[in-house]
C-alpha positions as CSV (number, residue, x, y, z in Angstrom):
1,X,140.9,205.6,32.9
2,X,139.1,206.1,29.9
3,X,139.1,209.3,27.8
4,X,136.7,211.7,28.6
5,X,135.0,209.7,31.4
6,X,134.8,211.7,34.6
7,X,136.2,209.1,37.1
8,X,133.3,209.7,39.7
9,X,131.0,207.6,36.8
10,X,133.6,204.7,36.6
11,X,132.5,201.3,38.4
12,X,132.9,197.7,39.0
13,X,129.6,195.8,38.9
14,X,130.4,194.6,42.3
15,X,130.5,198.5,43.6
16,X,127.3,199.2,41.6
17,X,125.6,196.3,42.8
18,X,126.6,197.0,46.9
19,X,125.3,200.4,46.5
20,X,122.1,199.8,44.5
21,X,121.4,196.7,47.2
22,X,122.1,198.9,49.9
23,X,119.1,201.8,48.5
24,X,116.8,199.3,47.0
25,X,113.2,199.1,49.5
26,X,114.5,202.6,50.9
27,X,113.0,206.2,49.4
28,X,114.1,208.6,46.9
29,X,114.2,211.0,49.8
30,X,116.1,208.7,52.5
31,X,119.1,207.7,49.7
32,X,119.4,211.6,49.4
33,X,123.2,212.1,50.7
34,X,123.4,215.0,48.4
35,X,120.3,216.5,49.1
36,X,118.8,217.5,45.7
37,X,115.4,217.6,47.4
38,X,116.7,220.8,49.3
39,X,118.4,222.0,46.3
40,X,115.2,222.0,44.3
41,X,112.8,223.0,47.2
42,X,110.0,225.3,46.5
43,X,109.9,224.1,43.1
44,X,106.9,222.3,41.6
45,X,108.5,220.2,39.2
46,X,111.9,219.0,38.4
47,X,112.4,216.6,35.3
48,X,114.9,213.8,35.7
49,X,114.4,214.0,39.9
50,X,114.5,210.4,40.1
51,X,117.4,209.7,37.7
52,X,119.2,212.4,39.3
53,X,119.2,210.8,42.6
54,X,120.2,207.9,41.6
55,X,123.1,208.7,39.9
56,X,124.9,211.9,41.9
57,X,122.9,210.7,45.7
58,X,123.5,206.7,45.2
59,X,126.6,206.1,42.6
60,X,128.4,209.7,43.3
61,X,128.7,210.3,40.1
62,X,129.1,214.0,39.2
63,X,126.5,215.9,37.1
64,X,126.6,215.6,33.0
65,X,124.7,216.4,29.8
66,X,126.9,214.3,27.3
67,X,125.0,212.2,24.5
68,X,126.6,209.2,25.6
69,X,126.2,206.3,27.8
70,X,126.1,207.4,31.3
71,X,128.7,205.4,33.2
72,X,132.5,202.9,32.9
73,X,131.3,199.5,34.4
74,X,134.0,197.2,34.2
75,X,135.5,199.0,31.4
76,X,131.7,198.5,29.7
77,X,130.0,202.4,28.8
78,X,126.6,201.5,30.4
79,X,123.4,203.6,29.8
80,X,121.7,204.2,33.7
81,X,117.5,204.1,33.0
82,X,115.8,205.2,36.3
83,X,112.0,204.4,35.4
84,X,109.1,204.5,36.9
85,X,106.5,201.7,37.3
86,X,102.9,201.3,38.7
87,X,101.2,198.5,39.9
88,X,98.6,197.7,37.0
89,X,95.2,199.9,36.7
90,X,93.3,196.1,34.9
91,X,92.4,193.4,37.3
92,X,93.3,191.1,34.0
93,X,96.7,192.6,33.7
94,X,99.7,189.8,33.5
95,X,102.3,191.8,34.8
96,X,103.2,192.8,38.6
97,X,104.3,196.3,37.6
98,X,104.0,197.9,34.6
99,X,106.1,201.4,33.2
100,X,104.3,203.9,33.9
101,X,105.5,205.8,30.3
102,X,107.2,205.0,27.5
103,X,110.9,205.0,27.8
104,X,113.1,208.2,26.8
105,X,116.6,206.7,25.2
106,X,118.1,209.8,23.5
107,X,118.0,212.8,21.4
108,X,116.6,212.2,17.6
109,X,119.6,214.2,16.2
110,X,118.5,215.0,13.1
111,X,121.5,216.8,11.1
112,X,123.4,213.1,12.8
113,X,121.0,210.6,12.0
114,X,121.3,211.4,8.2
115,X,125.0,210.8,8.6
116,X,124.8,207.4,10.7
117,X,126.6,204.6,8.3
118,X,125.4,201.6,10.7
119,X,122.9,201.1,13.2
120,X,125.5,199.8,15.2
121,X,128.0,202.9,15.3
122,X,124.5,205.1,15.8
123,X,123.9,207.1,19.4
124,X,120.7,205.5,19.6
125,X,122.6,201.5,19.7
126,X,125.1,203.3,22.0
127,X,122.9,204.5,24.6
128,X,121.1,200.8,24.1
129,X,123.9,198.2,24.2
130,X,124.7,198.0,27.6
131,X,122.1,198.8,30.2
132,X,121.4,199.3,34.0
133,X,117.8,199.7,34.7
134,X,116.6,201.1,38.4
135,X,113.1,200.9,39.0
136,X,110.9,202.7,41.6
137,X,107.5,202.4,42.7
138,X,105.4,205.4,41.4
139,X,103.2,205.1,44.6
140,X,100.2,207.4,43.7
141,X,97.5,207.4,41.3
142,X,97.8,210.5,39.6
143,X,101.1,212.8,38.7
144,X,102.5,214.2,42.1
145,X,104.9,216.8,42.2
146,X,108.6,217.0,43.4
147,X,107.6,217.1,47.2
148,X,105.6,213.8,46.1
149,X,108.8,211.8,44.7
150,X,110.1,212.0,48.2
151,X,108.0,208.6,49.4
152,X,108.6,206.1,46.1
153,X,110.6,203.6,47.4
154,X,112.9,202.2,45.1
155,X,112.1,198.2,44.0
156,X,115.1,197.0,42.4
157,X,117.7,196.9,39.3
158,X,118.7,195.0,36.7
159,X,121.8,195.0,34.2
160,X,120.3,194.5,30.9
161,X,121.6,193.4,27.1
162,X,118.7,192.8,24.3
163,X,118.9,188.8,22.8
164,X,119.4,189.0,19.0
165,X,115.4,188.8,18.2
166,X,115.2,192.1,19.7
167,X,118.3,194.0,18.7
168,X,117.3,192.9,15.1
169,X,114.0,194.6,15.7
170,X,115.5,198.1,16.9
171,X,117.7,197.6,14.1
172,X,114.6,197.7,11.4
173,X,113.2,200.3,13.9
174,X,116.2,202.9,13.4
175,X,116.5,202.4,10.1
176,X,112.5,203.2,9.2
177,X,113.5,206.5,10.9
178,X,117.3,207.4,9.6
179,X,115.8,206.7,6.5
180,X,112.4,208.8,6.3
181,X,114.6,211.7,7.3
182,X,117.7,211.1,4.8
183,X,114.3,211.5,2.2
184,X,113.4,215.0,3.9
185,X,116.8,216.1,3.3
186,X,117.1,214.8,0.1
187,X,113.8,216.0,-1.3
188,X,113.4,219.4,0.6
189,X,116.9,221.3,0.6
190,X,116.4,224.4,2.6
191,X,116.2,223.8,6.4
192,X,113.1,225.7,6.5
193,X,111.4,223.6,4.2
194,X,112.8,220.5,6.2
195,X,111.6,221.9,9.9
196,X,108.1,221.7,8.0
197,X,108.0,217.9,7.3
198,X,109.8,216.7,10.6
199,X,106.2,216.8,12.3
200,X,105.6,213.9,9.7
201,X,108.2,211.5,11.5
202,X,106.0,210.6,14.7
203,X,102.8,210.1,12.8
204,X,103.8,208.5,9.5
205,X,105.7,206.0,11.0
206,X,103.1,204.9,13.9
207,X,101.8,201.7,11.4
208,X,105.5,200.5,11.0
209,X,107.4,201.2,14.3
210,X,108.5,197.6,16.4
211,X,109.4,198.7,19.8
212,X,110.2,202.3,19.9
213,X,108.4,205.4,18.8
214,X,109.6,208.9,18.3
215,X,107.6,211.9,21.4
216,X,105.9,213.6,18.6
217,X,107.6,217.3,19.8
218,X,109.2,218.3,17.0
219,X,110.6,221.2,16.8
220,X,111.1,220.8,20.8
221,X,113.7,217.8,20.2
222,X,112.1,214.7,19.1
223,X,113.1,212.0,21.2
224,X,113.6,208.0,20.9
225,X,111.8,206.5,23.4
226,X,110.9,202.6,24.0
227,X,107.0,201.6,23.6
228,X,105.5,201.2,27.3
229,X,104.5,197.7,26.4
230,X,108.3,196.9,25.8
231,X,109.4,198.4,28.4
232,X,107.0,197.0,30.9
233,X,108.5,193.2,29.5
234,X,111.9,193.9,30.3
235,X,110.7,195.6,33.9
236,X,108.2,192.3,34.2
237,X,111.6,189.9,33.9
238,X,112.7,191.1,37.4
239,X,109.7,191.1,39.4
240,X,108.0,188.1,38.5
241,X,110.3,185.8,36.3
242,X,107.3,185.9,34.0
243,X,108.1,183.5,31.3
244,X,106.2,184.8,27.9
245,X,105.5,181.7,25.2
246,X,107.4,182.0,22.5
247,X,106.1,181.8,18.9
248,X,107.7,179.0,16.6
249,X,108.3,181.4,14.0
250,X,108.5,185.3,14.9
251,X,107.1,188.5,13.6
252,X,109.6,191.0,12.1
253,X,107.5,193.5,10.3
254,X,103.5,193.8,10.9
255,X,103.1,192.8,7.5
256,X,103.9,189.6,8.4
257,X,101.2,189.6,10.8
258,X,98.9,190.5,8.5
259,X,99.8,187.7,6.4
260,X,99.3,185.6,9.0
261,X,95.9,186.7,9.9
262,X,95.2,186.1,5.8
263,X,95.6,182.9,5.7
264,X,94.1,181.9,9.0
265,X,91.2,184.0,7.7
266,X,91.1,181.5,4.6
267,X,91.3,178.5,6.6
268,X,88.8,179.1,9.9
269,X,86.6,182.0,8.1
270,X,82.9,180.8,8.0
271,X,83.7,177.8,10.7
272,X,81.5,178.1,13.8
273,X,83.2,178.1,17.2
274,X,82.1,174.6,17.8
275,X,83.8,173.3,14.7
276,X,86.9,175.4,15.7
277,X,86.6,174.2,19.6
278,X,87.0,170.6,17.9
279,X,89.7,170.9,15.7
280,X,91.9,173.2,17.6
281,X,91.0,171.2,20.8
282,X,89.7,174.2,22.8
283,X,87.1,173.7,25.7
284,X,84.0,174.2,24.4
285,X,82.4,175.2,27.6
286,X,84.3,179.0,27.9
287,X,82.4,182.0,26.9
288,X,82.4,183.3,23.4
289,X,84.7,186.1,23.9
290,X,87.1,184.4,26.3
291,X,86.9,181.6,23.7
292,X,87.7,184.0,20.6
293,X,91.1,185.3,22.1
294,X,92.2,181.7,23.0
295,X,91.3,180.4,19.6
296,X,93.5,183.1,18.1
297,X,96.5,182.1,20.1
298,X,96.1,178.4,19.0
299,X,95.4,179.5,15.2
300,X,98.9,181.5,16.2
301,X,100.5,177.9,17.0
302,X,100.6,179.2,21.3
303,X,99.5,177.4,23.9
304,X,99.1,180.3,26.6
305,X,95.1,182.0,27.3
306,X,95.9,185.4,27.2
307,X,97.6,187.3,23.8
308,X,99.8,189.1,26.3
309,X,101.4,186.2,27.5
310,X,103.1,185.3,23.6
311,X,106.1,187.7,24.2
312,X,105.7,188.4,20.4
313,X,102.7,190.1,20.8
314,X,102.8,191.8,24.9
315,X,106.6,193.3,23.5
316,X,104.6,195.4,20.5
317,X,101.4,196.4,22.4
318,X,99.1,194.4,20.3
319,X,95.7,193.8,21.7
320,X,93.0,191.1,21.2
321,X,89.5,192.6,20.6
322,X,86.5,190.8,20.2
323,X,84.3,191.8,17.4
324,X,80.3,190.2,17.3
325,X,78.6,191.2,14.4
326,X,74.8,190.4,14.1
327,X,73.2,188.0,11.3
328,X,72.8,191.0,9.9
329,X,76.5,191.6,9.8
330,X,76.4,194.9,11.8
331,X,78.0,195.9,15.1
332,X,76.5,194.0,18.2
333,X,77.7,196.0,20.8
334,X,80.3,199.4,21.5
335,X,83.8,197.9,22.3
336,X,85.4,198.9,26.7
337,X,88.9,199.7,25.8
338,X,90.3,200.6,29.5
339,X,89.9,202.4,32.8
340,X,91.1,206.0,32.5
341,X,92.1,207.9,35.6
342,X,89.7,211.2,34.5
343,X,91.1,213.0,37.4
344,X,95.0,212.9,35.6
345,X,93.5,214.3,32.7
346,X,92.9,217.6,34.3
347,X,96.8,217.6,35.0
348,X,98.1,216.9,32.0
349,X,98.7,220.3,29.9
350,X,99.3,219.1,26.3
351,X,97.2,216.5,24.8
352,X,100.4,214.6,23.1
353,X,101.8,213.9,26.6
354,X,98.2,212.5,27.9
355,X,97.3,208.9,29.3
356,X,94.6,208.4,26.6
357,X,96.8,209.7,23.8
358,X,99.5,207.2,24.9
359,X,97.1,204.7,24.6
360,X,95.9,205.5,21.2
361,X,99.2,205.9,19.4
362,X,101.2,203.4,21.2
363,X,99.1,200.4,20.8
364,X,97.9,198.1,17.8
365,X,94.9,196.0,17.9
366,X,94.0,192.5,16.5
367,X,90.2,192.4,16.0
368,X,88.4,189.4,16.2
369,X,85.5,189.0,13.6
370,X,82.4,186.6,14.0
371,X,78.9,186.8,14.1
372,X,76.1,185.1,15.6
373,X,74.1,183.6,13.0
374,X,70.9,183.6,15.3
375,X,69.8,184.5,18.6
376,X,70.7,183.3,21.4
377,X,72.3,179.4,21.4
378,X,76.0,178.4,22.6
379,X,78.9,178.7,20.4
380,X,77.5,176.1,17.4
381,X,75.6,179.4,16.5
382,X,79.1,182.1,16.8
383,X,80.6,181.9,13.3
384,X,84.1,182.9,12.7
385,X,84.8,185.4,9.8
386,X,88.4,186.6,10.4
387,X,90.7,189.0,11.7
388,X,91.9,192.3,11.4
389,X,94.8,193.9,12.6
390,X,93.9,198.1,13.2
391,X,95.3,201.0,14.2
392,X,95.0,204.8,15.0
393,X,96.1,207.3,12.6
394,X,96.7,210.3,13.6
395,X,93.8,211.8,11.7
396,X,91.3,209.7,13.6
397,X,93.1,210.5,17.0
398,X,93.0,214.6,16.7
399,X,88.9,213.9,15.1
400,X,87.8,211.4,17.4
401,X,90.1,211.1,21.0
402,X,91.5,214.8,21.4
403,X,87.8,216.0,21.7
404,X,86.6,213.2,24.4
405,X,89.6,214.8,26.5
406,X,89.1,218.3,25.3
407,X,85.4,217.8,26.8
408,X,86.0,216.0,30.3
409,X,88.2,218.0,31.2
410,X,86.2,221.0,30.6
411,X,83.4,219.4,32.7
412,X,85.6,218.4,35.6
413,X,88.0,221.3,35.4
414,X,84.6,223.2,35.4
415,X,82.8,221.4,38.0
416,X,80.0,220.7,35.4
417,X,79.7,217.3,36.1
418,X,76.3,216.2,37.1
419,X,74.4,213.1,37.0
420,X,71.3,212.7,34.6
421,X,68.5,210.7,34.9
422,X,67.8,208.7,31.3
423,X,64.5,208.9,29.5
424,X,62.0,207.1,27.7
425,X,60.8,208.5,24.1
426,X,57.8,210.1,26.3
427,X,59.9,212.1,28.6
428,X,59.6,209.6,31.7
429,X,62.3,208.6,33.9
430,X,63.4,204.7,32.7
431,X,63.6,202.5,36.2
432,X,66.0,199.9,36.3
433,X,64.9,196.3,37.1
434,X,66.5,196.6,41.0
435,X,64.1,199.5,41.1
436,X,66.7,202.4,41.0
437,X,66.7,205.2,38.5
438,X,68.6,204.8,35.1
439,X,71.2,207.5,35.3
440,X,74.5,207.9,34.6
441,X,77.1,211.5,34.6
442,X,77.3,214.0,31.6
443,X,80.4,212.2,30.0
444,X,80.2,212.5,26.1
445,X,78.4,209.8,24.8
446,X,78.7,207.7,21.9
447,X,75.2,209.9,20.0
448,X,78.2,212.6,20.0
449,X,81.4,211.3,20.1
450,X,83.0,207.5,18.3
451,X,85.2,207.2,21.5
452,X,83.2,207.9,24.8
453,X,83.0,207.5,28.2
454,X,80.5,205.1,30.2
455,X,80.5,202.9,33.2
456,X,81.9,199.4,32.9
457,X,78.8,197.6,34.8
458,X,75.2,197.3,34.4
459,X,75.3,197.5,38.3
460,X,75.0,201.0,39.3
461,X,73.5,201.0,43.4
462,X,75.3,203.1,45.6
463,X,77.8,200.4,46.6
464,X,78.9,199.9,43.1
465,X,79.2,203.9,43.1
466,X,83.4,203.5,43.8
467,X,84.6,206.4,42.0
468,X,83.9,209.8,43.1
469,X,84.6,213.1,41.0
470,X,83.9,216.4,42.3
471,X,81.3,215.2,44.7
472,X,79.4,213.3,41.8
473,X,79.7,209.5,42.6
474,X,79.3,207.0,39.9
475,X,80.6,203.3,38.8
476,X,83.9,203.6,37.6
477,X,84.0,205.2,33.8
478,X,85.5,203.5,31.4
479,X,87.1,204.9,27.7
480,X,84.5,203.0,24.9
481,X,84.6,202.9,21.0
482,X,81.8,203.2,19.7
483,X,80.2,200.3,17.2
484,X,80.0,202.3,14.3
485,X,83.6,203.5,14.7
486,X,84.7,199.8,15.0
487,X,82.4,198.8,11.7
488,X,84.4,201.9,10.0
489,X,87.5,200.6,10.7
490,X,87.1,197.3,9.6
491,X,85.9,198.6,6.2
492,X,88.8,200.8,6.3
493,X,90.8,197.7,6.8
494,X,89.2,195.9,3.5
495,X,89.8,199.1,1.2
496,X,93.6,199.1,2.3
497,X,93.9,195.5,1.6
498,X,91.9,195.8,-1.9
């Protein structure tokens, strides 16, 4: 028996396997046998429900708070992740299920951390090592409450070890955090002054940060935690065998990427798509924006369509973005990011724990520059002018995102939500070719706000009206950033780089 191990958390892999087999298509509530959903009744909320079940209800184990690795498997200490997934919100999403948050791994122990010799004797590689991941099917749309984990039904698990491409990136990872806080404690001495500057940690380290990020809770207990796009990867190599393309030569640092997109920018810049279609060997038939993304990935050296299908890229959140710039060189249209569920947001109590927030800090984006150097014409007229790889500081996010959900959920929470008819400069009601009014809800628009909310179709008659808040149906409402806000960013971009 091993020291310290109770020996209710020591298994074979065959006896983990025969009991997670036997639960896996069955509910949270049904693989009960020690009844924490009576326990906990009357509560609303219960953290760790589902990772609670499976480990006292399915594997016995008894209850522990140790820092370390939760279970013995075959002699192995084995971290348990119970994590939730959802079935993708985008119609253009790659993936079967997707995590529906980023992944907690363990404590950000700050008086430790400073102390850590080696990434490989650290907390954070020994919770990570060895790994059982047990997924379950967050079966609802918006955050339920204990009564509500009841009917997920549990999809499947998977032992888990990262190849050496990844554990070298969590290495670089740990190391960007041990070592911004071993500067804290060497520059600022008194713990007081130190407790000021650990808010810096999440926010700082946003632009450099591979595969994990840090819950920006500080004092509350920072936390490790795995990106959602990462996660989502490893969840993905269950359910659907995906297999991702595989750069030649991968990225380690995002400078490298940017030094990539450099010299591409010096060979393609000022090229028209048609010239690119031809010497890339592209089909010259797709649409300009469907044609940008795939011209990256061969520009890249990949041979998939999508960005999210070079495991480089889907592992680190990066997203392709199309860009058009007029002749003129200004923006040509606002840029959809996604479909928000605007009813979640009235749940959500702390902005830094929100769906759109997640989104913001989480992901990076690879903008695609070209302009169209006349109107109209097919993509001998699209001229290429480069890329640029952006990002949202935190400055921009508490500006530009917190108020957008400040604002809907004051109209929602509210009920101020109402549908408005648009104007002409004389005051008249604008009628839509189709014959219907031109009107669309009270969401903050892009005349106040850089990141804004509108409908993601020019088709607006009742059958398109889908989504339904408060009685108000609409087209469903997409989050938008605004043209100007994506000009300012590029510029931002230049000034970093000059």
């Amino acid at each position: 028996m091993s020291k310290g191990i109770s020996p209710t958390r020591i298994f074979t892999r065959n006896q983990i396997e025969l009991l997670l087999d036997e639960s896996t298509g069955k509910t949270l509530e049904q693989v009960d046998k020690a009844g924490l959903f009576i326990h906990h009744q009357g509560r609303e909320k219960v953290k760790g429900i589902a990772g609670d079940i499976i480990e006292v209800s399915v594997l016995g184990c008894e209850k522990d708070s140790k820092q370390e690795p939760d279970i013995l498997v075959d002699g192995v200490k084995t971290e348990i992740k119970t994590t939730g997934l959802i079935e993708p919100k985008s119609k253009d999403s790659p993936y079967k299920f997707e995590c529906k948050e980023p992944v907690s791994i363990t404590a950000v122990s700050i008086p430790v951390i400073v102390n850590e010799k080696s990434f490989e004797d650290s907390n954070f590689w020994h919770k990570l090592a060895h790994m059982l991941w047990v997924y379950y099917w967050y079966k609802s749309p918006s955050t339920v409450t204990l009564e509500g984990y009841k009917n997920f039904p549990i999809l499947g698990f998977q032992f888990y070890e990262f190849n050496e491409d990844d554990r070298l990136l969590l290495k670089q990872d740990w190391l960007l955090v041990r070592n911004f806080l071993i500067v804290i404690h060497r520059d600022f001495p008194s713990p007081k002054e130190r407790e000021q500057q650990y808010p810096r940690l999440s926010h700082e380290l946003r632009g450099q940060l591979m595969l994990i990020d840090t819950a920006p809770k500080y004092p509350n207990s920072p936390r490790f935690r795995l990106k959602r796009s990462f996660a989502t990867v490893i969840a993905d190599q269950l359910f659907s065998k995906k297999r991702f393309e595989k750069l030649e030569s991968s990225f380690t640092r995002y400078s490298e990427i940017d030094y990539k997109c450099t010299k591409l920018t010096l060979k393609f810049a000022g090229k028209s798509f048609a010239q690119i279609a031809s010497e890339l060997q592209i089909d010259s038939n797709l649409n300009v924006k469907n044609f940008a993304e795939i011209a990256v990935i061969r520009m890249f050296g990949g041979k998939a369509t999508k960005l999210n299908d070079i495991e480089d890229f889907a592992k680190i959140g990066i997203i392709a973005k199309s860009v058009p710039l007029l002749a003129s060189g200004k923006g040509k249209e606002d840029m959809k990011l996604f479909l928000p569920n605007l009813m979640e947001w009235t749940h959500e109590t702390e902005f830094e724990d929100s769906e759109l927030y997640e989104y913001f800090a989480s992901h990076h984006f690879l903008f695609i520059v070209y302009h169209h150097s006349e109107k109209g014409g097919g993509i001998d007229t699209v001229v290429f002018d480069g890329f640029k790889r952006v990002y949202f500081d935190e400055s921009f996010i508490e500006e530009n995102v917190k108020p957008l959900w400040e604002d809907v959920r004051n109209l929602i929470i509210n009920k101020k939500l109402l549908i408005i008819r648009n104007t002409d400069r004389n005051g008249n009601w604008i009628i839509n070719k189709s014959g219907s009014y031109q009107e669309a809800p009270n969401f903050p628009k892009k005349a106040t706000h850089k990141v804004f909310i509108r409908g993601g179709s020019s088709l607006s008659d009742e059958k398109h009206r889908t989504l339904e808040i408060n009685g108000v149906k609409m087209i469903p409402q997409y989050v938008w950033l605004s043209r100007n806000a994506v000009q300012e960013l590029i510029s931002i971009n230049e000034k970093e780089k000059k």
